[in-house]
ROBA-188877 format. One line per 2 residues: number of its first residue (from 1); their letters; for each residue x, y, z of N, C-alpha, C, O. Coordinates in steps of 0.2 Angstrom, whole numbers, always signed. Example, Ala and Ser with C-alpha at 12.3 -4.5 7.8 and 13.67 -1.06 7.14 Angstrom:
! ROBA-188877
1) as) +66:-28:+39:+62:-22:+39:+66:-16:+39:+71:-17:+42 | +64:-11:+35:+68:-5:+36:+64:+0:+39:+67:+6:+40 .
END
This chain:
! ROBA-188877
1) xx) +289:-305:+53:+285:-309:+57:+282:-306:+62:+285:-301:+66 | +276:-307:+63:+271:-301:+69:+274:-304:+74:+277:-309:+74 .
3) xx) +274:-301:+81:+278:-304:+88:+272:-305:+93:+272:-306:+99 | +268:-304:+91:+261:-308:+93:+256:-311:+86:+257:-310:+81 .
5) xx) +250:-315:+88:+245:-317:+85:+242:-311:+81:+241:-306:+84 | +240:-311:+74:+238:-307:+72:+230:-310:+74:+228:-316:+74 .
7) xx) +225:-304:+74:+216:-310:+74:+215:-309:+68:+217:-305:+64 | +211:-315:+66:+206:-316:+62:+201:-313:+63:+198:-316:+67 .
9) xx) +197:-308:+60:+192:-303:+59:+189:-308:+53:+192:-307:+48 | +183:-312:+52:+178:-311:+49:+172:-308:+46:+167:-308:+50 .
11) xx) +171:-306:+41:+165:-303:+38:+160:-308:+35:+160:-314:+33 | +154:-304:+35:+148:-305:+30:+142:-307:+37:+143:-310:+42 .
13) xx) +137:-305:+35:+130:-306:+35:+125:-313:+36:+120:-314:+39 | +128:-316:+31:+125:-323:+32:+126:-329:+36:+131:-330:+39 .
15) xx) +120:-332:+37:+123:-339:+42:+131:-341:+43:+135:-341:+48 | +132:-343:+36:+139:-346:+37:+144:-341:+38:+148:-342:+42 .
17) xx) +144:-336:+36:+148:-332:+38:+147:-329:+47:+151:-326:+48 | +144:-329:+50:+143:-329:+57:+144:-335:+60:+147:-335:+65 .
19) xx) +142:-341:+58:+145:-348:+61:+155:-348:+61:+158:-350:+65 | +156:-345:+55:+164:-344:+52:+165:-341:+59:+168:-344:+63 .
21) xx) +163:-335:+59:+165:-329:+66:+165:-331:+72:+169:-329:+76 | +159:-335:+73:+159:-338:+80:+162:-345:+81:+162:-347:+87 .
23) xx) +164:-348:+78:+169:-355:+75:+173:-353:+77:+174:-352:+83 | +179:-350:+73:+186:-349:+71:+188:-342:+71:+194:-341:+71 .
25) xx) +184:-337:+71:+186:-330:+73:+189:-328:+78:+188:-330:+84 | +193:-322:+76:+195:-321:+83:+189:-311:+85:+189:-308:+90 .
27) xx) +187:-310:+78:+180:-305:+80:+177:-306:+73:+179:-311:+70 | +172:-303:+70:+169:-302:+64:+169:-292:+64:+170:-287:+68 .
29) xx) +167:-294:+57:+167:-287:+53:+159:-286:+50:+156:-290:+46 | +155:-280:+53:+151:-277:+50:+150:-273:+45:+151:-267:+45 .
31) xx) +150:-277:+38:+153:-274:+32:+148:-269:+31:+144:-271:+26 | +147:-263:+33:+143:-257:+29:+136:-260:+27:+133:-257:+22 .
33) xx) +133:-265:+30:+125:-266:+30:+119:-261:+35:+120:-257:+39 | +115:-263:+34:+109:-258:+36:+111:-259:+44:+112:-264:+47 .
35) xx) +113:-253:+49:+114:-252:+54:+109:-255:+59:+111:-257:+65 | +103:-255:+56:+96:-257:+60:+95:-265:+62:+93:-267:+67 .
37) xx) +99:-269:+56:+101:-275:+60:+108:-278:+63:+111:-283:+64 | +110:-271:+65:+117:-275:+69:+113:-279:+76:+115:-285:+77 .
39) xx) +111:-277:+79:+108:-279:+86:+105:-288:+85:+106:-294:+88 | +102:-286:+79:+100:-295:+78:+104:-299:+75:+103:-305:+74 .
41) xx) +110:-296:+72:+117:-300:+70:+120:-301:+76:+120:-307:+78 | +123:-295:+81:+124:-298:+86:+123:-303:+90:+126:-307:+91 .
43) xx) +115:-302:+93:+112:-307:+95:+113:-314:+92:+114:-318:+96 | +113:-316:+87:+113:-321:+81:+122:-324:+83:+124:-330:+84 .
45) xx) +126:-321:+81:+135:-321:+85:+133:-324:+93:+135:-330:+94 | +131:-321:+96:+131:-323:+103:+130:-330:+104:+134:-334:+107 .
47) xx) +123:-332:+101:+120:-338:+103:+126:-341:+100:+130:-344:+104 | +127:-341:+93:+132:-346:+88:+139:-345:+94:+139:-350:+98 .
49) xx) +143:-342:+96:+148:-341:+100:+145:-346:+106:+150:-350:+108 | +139:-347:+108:+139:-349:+112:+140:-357:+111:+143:-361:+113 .
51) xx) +135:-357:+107:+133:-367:+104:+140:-369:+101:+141:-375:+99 | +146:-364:+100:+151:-367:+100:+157:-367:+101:+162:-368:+99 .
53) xx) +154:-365:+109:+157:-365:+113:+163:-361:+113:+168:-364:+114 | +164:-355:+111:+169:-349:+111:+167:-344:+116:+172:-341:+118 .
55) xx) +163:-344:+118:+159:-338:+120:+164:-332:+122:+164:-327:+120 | +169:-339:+129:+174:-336:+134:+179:-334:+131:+184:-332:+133 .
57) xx) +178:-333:+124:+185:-333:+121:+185:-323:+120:+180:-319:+119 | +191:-320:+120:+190:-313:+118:+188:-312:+111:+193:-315:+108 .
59) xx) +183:-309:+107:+182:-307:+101:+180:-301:+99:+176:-299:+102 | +183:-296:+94:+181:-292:+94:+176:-292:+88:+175:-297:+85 .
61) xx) +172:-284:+86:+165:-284:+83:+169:-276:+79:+172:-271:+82 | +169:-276:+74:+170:-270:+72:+164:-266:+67:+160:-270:+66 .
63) xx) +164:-263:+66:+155:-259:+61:+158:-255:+56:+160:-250:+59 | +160:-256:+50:+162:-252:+45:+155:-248:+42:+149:-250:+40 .
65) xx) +158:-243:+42:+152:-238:+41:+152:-236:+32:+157:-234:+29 | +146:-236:+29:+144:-235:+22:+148:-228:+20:+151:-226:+14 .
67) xx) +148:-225:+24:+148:-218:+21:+156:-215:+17:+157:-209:+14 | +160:-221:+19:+166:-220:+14:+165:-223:+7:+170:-222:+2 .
69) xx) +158:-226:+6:+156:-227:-1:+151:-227:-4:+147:-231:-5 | +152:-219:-7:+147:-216:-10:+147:-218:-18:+151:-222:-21 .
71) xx) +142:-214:-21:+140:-218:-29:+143:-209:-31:+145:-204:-29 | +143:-213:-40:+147:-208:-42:+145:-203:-40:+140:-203:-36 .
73) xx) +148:-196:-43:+146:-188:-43:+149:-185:-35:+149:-179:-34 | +150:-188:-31:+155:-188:-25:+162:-187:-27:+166:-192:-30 .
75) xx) +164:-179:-25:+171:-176:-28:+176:-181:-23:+175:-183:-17 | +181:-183:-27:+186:-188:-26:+188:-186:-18:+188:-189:-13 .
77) xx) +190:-180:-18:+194:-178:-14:+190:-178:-7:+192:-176:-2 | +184:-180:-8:+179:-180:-1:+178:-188:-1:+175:-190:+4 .
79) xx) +179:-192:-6:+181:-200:-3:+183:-202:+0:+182:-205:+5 | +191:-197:-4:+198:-200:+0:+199:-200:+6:+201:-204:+9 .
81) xx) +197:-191:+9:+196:-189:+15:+193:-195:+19:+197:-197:+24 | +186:-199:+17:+183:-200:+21:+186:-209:+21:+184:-214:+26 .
83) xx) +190:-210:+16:+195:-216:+17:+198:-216:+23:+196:-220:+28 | +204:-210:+23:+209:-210:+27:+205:-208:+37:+208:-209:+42 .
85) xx) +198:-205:+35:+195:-205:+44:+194:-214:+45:+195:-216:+50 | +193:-218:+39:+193:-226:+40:+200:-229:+42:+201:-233:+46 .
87) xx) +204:-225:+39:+208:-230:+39:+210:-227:+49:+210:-230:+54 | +212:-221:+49:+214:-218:+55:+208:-222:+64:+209:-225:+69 .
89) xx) +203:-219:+61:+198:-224:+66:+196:-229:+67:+193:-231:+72 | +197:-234:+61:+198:-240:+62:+202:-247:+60:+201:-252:+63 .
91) xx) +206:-245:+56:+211:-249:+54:+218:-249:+57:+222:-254:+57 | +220:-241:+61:+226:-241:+68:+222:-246:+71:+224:-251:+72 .
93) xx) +216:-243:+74:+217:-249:+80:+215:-256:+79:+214:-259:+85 | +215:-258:+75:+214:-266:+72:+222:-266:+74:+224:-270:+79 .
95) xx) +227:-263:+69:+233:-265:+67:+236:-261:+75:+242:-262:+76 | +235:-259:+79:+238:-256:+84:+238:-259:+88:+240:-257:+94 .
END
């Protein structure tokens, strides 16, 4: 049993998944989408956070980055590598 609140991290891209995050999240997740629109995802959270009334609430944003998933012909051992910098750089401090 955790000895605190675990958060709720929501993901996706779409309306309702950004309505979910700013509804009932405790942050959302940047699933490895085009970098170029995080600012107007953001923006789009904000407002939604605001109109429903969470704003005040602490949430975090986290940005998972594409580059742990590449297409084949990428030697395995340079995946894994770039797993475990995922997991080290962003999965301790989610769970830390």
């Amino acid at each position: 049993m955790p000895t605190a609140p675990v958060p709720i991290l929501i993901g996706g891209h779409g309306e309702a998944a950004l309505r979910r995050a700013a509804r009932d999240g405790d942050g959302w997740l940047h699933g490895g989408g085009d970098q170029a629109d995080l600012p107007r995802l953001l923006a789009r959270l904000a407002r939604l956070r605001e109109e429903a009334g969470t704003a005040a609430r602490p949430f975090q944003v986290h940005v998972i980055s594409l580059d742990a998933y590449q297409p084949d012909g990428v030697p395995l051992a340079e995946k894994i590598g770039k797993l475990r910098r995922y997991a080290d750089e962003v999965i301790a401090k989610v769970n830390g």
